[in-house]
N, C-alpha and C positions, 0 to 999 in steps of 0.2 A: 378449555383450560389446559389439558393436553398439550396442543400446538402450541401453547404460549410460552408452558416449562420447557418445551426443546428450544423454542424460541433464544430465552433467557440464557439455557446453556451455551448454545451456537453462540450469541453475542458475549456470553462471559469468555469463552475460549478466543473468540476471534479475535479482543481487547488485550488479550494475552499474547498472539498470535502475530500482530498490527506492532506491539512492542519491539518483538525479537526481531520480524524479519518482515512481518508484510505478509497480504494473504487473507486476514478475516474474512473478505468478504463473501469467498466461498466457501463460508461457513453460515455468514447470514442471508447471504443469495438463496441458496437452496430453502435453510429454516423459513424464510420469508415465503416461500411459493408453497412450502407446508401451508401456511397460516392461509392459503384462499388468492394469494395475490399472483398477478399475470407475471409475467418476464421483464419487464419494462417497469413495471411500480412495485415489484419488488427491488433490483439494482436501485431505481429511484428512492424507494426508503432507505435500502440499506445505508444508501451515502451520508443521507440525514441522520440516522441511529447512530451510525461508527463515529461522528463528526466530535462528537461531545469527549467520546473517549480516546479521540485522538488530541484533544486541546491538554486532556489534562494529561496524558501519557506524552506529551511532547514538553509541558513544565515543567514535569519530575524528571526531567532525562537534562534539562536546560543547560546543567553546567559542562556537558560536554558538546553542546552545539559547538560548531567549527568549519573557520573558513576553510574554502580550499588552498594548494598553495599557490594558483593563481586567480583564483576568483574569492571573491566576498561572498558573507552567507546574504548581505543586503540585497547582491547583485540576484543570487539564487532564488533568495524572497518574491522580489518582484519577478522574475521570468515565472516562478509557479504560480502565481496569483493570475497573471496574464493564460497563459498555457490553460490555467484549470476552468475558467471563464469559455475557454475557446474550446472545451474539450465536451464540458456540458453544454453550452449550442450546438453543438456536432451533434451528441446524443439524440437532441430532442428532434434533429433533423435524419438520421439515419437509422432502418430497421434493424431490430434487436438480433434478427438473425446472421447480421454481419460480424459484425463485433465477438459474437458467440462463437463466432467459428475461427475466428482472431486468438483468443484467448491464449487455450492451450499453446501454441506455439510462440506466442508472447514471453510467457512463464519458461518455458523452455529453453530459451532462447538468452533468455537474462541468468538463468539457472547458470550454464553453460559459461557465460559471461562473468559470471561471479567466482565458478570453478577456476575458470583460467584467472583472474586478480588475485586472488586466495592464495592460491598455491605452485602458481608458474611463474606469470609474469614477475612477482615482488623478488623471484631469484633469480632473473637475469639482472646481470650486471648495470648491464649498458641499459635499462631500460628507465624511461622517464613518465612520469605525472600524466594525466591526458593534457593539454593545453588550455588558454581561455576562453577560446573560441569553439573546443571541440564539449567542453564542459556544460556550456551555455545552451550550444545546440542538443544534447542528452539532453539535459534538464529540460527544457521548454516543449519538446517530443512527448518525454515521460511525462510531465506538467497537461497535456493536452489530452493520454491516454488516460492520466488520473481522474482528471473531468468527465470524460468519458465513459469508461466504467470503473478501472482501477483494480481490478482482481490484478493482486500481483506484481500491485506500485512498489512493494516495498523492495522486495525482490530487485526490481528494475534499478532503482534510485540507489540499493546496494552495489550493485555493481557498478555502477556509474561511476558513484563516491570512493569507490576504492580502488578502483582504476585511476581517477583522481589523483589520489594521493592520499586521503585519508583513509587511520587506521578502523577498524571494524567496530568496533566501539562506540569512537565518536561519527561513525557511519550512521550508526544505527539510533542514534541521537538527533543525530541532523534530518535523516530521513523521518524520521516521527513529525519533526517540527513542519518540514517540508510539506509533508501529506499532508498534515493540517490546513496549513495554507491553500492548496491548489483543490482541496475538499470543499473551505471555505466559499471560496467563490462560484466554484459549481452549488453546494448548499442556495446561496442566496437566488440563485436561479429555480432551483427544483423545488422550494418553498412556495410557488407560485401554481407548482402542478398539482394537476386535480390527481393527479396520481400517488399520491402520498397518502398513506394507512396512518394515520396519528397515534391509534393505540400501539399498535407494534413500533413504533418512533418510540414509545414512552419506554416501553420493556426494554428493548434492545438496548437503547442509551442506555441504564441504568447499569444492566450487565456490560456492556461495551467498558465504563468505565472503571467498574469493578476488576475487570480482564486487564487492563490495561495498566493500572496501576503495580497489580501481578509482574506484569511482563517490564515496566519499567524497571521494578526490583533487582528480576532475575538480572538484566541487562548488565547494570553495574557489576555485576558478582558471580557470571557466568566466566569460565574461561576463554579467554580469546579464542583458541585454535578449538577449542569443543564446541563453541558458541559459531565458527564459519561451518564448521562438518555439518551441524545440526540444521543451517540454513540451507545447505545444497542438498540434505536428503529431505529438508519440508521441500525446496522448489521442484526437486522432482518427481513428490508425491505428489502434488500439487498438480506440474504437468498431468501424470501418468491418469489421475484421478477426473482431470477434465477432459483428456482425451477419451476415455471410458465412458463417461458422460454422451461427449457427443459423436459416440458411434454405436450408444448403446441401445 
């Protein structure tokens, strides 16, 4: 019973978590390996748990979903659908210990990438949008690592979008919807593995979407410029926190 109320909490924060910026799932990663589960069927649930509270935390954010200024969210849609499909057969074909050791410098790395959109790049003068072609290729990268495990999609997909051209806001709208999507289709795949814990699917969803709703709130009504600060010091704890992890 124990494992199950950290369980609950972990997903109720991550749904919070998944709204602002991306990130949940290590919070349900960990909670999940509490509960009994190996390395591999826990990410594998987790994806399945956070999946519900990312549908409905990307509806309430809907009206600020938003093209890029050279790309369609349609065009974005289908690369994450494809990407996230291509990211879960990757998983189910490659040791857990790879990817793990991937992580932390994933999250780092977009951290950094989000720093410089935020607060440098948007005041250089002469500086422009990323391109069609340069947008597409992000997105379908990120789309494959979201399939794959996805600690830190959101992160990623923020900095993309805002390098892009879109403001932080409707970033952060688009990316909920997004992760949805490229979740989706890894889900349909991982529904087949025998590695999926159903009772802890059942918890976790439940708080997952409770968190998320939270976090859609905040989103709207957060300050713009308090609301980028507050994402590059989560991505760094983030980093700092799974590098600690795996040296620990």
């Amino acid at each position: 019973m124990v494992t199950f109320v950290v369980l609950f909490i972990a997903a109720f924060c991550a749904g919070v978590q998944n709204a602002l910026a991306g990130g949940g799932s290590f919070l349900t990663f960990p909670a999940l390996m509490f509960t009994g589960l190996d390395a591999r069927a826990a990410n594998i649930t987790s994806t399945i748990a956070l999946f519900p509270g990312q549908i409905t935390t990307g509806f309430a954010g809907r009206k600020n979903v938003s093209d890029l200024p050279q790309v369609s969210f349609k065009a974005l849609f289908a690369i994450s659908l494809v990407g996230g499909v291509l990211g879960a057969i990757l998983l189910l074909k490659t040791p857990v210990s790879v990817f793990e050791a991937l992580v932390p410098w994933l999250v780092l790395f977009a951290t950094f990438v989000f720093l410089w959109g935020s607060f440098f790049r948007k005041n250089q003068e002469n500086s422009k949008p990323l391109g069609r072609t340069k947008s597409l290729v992000a997105q379908f990268f990120i789309s494959i690592y979201g399939g794959y495990f996805g600690g830190g999609i959101g992160i990623l997909m923020l900095a993309a979008l805002t390098i892009a051209g879109l403001a932080v806001r409707k970033a952060g709208a688009t990316k909920n919807v997004l992760a949805g999507v490229m979740n989706a289709s890894a889900v349909v795949i991982f529904l087949f593995s025998k590695d999926v814990a159903w009772p802890q699917v059942a918890v976790a969803s439940v708080a997952s979407i409770a968190g998320g709703q939270v976090g859609a709130f905040a989103l709207q009504r957060v300050n713009e410029k308090i609301l980028r600060v507050c994402i590059i010091i989560l991505g760094f704890g983030l980093a700092i926190g799974l590098f600690l992890k795996a040296h620990g």
